[in-house]
C-alpha positions as CSV (number, residue, x, y, z in Angstrom):
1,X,0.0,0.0,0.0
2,X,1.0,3.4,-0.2
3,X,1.0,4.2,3.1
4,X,2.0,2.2,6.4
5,X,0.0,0.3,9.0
6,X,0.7,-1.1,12.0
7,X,2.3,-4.3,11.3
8,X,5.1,-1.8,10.1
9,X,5.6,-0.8,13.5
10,X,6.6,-2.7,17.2
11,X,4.3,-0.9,19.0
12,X,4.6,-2.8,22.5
13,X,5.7,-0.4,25.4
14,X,5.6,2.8,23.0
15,X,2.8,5.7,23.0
16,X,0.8,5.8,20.5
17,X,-1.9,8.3,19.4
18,X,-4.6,6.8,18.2
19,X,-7.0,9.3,16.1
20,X,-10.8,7.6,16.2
21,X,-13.8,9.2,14.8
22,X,-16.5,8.2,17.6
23,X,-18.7,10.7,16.7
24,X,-22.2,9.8,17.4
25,X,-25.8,10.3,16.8
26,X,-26.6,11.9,20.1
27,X,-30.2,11.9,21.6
28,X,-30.8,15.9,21.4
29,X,-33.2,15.3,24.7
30,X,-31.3,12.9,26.7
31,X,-28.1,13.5,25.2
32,X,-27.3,10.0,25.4
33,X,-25.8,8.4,22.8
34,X,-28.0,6.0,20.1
35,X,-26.0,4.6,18.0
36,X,-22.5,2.5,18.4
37,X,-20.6,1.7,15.4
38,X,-18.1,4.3,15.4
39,X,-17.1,3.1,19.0
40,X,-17.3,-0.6,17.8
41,X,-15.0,0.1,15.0
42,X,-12.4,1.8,17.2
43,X,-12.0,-1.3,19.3
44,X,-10.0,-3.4,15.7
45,X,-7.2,-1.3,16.0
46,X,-7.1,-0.7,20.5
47,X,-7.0,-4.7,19.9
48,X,-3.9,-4.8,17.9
49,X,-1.9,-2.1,19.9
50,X,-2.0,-4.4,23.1
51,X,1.4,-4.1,24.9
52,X,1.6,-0.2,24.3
53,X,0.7,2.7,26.0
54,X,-2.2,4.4,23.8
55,X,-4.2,7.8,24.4
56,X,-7.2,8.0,22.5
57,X,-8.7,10.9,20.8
58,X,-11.9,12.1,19.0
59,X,-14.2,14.4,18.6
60,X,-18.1,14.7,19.1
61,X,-20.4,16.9,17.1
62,X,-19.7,20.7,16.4
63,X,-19.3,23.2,17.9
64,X,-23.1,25.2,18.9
65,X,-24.3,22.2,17.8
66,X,-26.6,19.9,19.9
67,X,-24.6,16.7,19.6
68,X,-21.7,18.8,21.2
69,X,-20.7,16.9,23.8
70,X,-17.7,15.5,25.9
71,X,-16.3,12.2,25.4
72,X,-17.0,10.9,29.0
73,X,-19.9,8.3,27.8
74,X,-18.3,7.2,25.1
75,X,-15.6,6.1,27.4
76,X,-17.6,4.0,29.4
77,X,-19.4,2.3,26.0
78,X,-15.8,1.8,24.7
79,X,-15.0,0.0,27.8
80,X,-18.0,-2.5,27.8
81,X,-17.4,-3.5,24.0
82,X,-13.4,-3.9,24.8
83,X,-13.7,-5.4,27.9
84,X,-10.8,-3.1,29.5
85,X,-10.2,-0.6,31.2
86,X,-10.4,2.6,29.5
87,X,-9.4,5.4,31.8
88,X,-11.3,9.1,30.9
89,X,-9.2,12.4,31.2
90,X,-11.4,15.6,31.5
91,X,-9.0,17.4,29.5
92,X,-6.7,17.2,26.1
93,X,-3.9,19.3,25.9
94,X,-3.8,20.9,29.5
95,X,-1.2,19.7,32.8
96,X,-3.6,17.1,33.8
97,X,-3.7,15.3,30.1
98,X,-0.3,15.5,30.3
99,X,0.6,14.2,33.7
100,X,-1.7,10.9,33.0
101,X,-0.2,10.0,29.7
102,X,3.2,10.6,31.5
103,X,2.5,8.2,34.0
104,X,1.1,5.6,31.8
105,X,2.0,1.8,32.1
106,X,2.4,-0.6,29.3
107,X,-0.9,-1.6,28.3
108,X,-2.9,1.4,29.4
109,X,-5.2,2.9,27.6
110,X,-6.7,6.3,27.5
111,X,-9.5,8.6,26.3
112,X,-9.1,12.1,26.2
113,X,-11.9,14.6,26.1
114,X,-13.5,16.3,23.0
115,X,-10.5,16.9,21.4
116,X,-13.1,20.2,19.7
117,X,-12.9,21.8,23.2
118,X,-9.2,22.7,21.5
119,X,-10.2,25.7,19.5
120,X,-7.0,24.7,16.6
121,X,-9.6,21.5,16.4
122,X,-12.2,23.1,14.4
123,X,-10.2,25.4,12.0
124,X,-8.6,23.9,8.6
125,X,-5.0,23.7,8.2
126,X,-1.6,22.6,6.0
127,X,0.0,19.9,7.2
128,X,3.0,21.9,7.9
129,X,0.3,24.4,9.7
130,X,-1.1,22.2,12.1
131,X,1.8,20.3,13.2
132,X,2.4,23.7,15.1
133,X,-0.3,23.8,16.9
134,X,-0.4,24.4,20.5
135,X,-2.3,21.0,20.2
136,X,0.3,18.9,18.4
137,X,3.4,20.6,19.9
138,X,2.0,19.7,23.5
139,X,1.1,16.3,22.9
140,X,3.7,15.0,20.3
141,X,6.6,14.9,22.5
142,X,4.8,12.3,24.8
143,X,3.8,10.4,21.9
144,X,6.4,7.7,20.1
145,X,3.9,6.5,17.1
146,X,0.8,7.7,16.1
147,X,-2.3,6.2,14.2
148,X,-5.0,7.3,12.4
149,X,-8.0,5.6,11.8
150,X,-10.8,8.0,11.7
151,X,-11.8,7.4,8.0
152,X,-15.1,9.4,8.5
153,X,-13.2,12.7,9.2
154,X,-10.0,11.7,7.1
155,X,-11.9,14.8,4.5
156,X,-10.9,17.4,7.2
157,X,-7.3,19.0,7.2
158,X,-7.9,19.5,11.6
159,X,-4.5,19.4,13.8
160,X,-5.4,15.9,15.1
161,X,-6.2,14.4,11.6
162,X,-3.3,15.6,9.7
163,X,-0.3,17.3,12.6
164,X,1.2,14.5,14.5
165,X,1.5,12.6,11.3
166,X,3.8,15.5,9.7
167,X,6.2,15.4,13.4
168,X,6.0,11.7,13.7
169,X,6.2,8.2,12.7
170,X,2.5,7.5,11.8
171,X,0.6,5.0,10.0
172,X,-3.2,3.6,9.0
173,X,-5.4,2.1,11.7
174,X,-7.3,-1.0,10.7
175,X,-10.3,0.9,9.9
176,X,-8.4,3.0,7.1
177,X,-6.9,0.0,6.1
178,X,-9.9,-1.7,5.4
179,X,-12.0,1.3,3.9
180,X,-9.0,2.0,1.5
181,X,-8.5,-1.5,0.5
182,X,-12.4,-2.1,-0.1
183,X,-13.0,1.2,-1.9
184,X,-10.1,0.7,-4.4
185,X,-10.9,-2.9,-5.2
186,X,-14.6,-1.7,-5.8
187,X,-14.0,1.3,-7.8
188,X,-11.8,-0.8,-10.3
189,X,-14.9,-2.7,-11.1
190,X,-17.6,-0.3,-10.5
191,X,-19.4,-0.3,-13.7
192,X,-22.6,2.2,-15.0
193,X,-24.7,3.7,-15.0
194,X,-23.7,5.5,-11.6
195,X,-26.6,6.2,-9.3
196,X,-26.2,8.5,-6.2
197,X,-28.5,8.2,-3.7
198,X,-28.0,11.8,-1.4
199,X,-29.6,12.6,1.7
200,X,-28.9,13.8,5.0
201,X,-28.6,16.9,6.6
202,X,-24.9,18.2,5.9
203,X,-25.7,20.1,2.7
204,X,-22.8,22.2,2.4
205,X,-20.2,18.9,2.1
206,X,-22.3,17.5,-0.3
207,X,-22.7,20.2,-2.5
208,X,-18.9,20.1,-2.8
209,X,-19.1,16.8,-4.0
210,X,-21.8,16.2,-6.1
211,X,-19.9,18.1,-9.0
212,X,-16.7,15.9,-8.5
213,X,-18.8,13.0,-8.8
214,X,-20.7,14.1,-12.1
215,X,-17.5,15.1,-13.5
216,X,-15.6,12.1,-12.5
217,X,-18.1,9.6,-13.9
218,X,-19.4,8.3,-10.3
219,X,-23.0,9.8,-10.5
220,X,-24.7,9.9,-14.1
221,X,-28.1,10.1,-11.5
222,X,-28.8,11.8,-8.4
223,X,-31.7,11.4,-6.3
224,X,-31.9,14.2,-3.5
225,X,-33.8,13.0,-0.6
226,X,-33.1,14.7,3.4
227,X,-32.6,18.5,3.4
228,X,-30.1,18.8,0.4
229,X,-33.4,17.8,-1.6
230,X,-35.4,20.6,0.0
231,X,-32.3,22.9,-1.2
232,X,-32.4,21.8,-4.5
233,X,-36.8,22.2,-4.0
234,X,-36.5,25.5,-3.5
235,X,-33.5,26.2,-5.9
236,X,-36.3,24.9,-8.2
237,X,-39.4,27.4,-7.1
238,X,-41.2,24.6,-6.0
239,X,-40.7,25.1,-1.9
240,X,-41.1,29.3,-2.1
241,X,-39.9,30.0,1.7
242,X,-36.7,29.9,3.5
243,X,-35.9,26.6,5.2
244,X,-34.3,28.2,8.0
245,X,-30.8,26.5,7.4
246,X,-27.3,27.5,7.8
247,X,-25.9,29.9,4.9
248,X,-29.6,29.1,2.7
249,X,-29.1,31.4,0.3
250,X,-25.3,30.6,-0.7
251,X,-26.6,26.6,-0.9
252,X,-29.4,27.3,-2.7
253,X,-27.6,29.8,-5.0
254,X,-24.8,26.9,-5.5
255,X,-28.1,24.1,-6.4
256,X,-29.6,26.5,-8.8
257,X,-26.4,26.7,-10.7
258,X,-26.0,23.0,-10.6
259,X,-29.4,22.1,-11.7
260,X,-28.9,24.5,-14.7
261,X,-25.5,23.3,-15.4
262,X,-26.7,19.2,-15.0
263,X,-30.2,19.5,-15.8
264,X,-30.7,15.7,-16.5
265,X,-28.9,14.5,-13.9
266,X,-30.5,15.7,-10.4
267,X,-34.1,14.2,-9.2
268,X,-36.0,15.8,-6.4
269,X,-39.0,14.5,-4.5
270,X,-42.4,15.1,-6.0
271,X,-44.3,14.4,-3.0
272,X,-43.6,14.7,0.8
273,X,-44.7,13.4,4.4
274,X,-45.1,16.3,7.1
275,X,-46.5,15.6,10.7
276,X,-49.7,16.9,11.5
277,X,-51.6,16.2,14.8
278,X,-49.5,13.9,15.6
279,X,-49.6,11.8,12.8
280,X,-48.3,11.4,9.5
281,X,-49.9,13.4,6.6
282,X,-48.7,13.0,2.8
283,X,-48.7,15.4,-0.1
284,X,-47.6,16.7,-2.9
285,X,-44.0,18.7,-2.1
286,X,-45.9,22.0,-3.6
287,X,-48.7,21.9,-0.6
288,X,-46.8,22.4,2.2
289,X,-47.3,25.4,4.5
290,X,-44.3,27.5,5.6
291,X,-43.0,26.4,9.0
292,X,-43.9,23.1,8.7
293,X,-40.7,20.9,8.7
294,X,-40.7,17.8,5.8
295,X,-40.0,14.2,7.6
296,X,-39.9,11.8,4.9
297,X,-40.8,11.2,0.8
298,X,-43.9,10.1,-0.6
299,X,-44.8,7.2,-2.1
300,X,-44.9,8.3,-5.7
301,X,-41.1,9.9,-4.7
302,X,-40.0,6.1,-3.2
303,X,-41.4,4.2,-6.6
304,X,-39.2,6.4,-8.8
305,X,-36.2,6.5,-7.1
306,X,-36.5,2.5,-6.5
307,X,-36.6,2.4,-10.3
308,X,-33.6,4.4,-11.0
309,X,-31.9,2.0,-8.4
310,X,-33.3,-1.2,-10.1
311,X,-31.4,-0.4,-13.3
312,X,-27.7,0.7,-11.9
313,X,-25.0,-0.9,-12.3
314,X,-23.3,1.0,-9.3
315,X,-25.4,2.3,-6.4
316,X,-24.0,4.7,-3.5
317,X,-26.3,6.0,-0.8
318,X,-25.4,8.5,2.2
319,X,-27.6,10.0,4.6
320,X,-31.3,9.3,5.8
321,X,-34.2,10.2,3.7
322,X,-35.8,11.4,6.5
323,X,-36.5,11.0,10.4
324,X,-36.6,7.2,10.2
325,X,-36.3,7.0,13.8
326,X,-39.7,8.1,14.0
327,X,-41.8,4.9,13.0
328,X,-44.0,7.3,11.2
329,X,-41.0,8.3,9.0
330,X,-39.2,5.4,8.5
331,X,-41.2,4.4,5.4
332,X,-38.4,6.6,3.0
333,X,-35.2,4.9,4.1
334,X,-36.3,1.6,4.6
335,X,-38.2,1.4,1.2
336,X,-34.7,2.8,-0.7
337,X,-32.1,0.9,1.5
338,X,-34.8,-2.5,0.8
339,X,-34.3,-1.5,-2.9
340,X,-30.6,-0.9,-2.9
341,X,-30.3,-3.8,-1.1
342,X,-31.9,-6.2,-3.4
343,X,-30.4,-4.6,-6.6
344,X,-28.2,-6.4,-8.9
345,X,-26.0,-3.2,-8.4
346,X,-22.5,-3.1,-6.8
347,X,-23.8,-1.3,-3.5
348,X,-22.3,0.9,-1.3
349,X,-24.2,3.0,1.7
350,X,-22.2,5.1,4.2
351,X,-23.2,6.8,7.1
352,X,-23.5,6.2,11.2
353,X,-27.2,6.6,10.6
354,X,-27.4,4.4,7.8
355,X,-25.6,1.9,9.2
356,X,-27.6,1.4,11.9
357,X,-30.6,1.1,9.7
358,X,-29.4,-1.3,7.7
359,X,-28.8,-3.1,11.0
360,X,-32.3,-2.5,11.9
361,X,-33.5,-3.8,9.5
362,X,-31.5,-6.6,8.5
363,X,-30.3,-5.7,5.5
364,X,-26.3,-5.1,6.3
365,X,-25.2,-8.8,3.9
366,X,-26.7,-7.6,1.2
367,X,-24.6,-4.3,1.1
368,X,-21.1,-5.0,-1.0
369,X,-19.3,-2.3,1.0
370,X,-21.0,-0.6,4.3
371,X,-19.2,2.8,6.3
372,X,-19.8,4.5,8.8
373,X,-18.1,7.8,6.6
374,X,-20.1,10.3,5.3
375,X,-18.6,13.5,3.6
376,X,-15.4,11.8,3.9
377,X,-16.4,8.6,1.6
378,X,-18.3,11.1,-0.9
379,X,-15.1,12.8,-1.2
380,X,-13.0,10.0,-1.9
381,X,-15.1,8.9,-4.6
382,X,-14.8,11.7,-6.6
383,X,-11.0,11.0,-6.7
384,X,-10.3,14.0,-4.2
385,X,-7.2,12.9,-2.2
386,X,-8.4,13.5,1.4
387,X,-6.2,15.1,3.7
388,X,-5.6,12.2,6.1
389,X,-4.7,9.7,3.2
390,X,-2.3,12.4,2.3
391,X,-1.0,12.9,5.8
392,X,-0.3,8.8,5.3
393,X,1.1,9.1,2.2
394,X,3.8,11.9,3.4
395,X,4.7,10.2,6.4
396,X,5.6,7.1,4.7
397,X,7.5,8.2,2.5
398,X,9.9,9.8,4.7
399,X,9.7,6.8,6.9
400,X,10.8,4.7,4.1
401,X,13.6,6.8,3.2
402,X,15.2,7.1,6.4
């Protein structure tokens, strides 16, 4: 491979930093968290760095946002699917961080807070950059080895994901390792037509990629569902009031232009479920009242898209198609993920929410290639060389020519 992994390295009785993306879906009410996979998938490469000393980060939700949380539950989750210890510092670059990785014993492991509580941790940086951080030149003098393996933010040029690799000897996790192996192997014999199946709620990443994709030949149809369709709805005239999201008019300005420049290529949802009394109430997208918030596609909506889906020859889906955790909602992203998953189509579905649907619903074997990446896996994709992977890709090569 082009970059390293751990089997390059004798990690017993060294530090390591080990970059995870536990990032969650968090219960807004009880803050607890609801879904596991990212904390399940940490545990491959914790399990291959026995014998060494290893201090865990991640990060949890953004900043203002209401998943924004510390890291303290995830430590105890961790813990139960490991079966170890995992010991939980209230802190990540401060004197008591640094005192407890100091005094750390072979086979110790632990989990440092939000690393996002760092304000360097939610700005974008060159690798050169953010290896001089106060973050990474705190930490990376009590650190021997580090390892990233947080392939769903591997898109995002923070200190964690791309500093300590440019100041030490650093390699892939087995969660990178995997995702890169499967995704190249895939893409070699990924064949048309190309359908993209887009949802979720992260419009402004997406709208970066979608253009990639056409222009790379990964997406010859798109099928907006979530709240990138209702961009592209209102780009179109057909939702006339503001959705009340983040920078709307920039996104809807940057849909317009792509619906005029792909015209044949985007598909939107012609009819809608909102909720009203309490229950589920379906219409067509062009009926619904301002304020009132859309949970899911129609039927009419499902039985197109599920025939776009029967006839590819290469299917990617990312992100809900609405609030399937309500029962009343659900009807959306199980009816396309049933479809995707019973297609003659090489499949690929990413996510954390996603995944756990497909789990749900017991449809996770019938899936060629399943992550919990989002924006990240979008990107790659498109051919976009993500900052992480090119973090790897540096550090080996001045590892090898040492």
């Amino acid at each position: 491979m082009r970059i390293l992994t751990i089997n390059d390295f004798d990690t017993k009785g060294k530090t390591v930093f080990l970059r995870v993306d536990m990032n969650c879906p968090i219960d807004p009410v009880t803050m607890e968290i609801i879904e596991t996979s990212r904390i399940r998938e940490s545990t491959e490469s914790l399990k291959d760095l026995e014998g060494a000393k290893v201090v865990i980060g991640s990060h949890q939700g953004r900043v203002g946002n209401k998943d924004y949380t510390g890291m303290e539950k995830h430590a105890k989750v961790l813990e139960q699917i490991l079966g170890r210890k995992i010991k939980y510092i209230e802190d990540v670059i401060g004197s008591e961080a640094q005192r407890e990785i100091k005094n750390m014993k072979d086979g110790d492991i632990i989990l440092l807070d939000n690393l996002r509580l760092c304000a360097e941790e939610n700005y974008e940086f060159s690798s050169s950059d953010a290896s001089k951080t106060i973050m990474v030149q705190r930490l990376s003098k009590l650190f021997d080895i580090c390892v990233l393996d947080s392939f769903p933010s591997s898109h995002r040029s923070h200190p964690s994901i791309i500093g300590f690799a440019h100041v030490l000897p650093s390699c892939a996790g087995k969660l990178v390792e995997r995702e890169v192996r499967k995704l190249d192997e895939i893409m070699t014999v990924a064949k048309g037509p190309h359908v993209v199946v887009l949802g979720g709620s992260k419009v402004v990443d997406r709208l970066e990629a979608i253009k990639e994709l056409i222009q790379n030949g990964r997406a010859d149809q798109v099928l907006l569902t979530g709240v990138i369709a209702n961009v592209f709805l209102r780009a179109q005239g057909r939702i006339k009031f503001p959705l009340g999201i983040k920078r709307e008019e920039e996104v809807v300005s940057k849909a317009h232009a792509l619906i005029g420049e792909y015209p044949d290529v985007f598909s939107v949802p012609v009819d809608i479920a909102v909720e009203r009394n309490g229950k589920r109430e379906e219409m067509d997208v062009r009926e619904i009242s301002k304020g009132e918030q859309i949970f899911d596609l129609g039927p009419k909506s499902v039985d197109y898209y599920l025939k776009s889906i029967q006839s590819a020859g290469t299917v990617f889906m990312s992100g809900p198609a609405g609030f399937f955790e309500n029962e009343n909602f659900k009807f959306g992203t199980e009816s396309l993920l049933r479809g995707v998953a019973n297609s003659f189509a090489t499949t690929i579905v990413s996510g954390g929410h996603l995944t756990a649907a497909l789990k749900r619903y017991g449809l996770a074997e019938k899936i060629n290639h399943i992550s919990t990446a989002g924006g990240a896996l979008v990107l790659y994709l498109t051919g976009v060389k993500l900052p992480m992977i090119q973090a790897l890709e540096e550090a080996a090569t001045r590892y090898r020519s040492k």
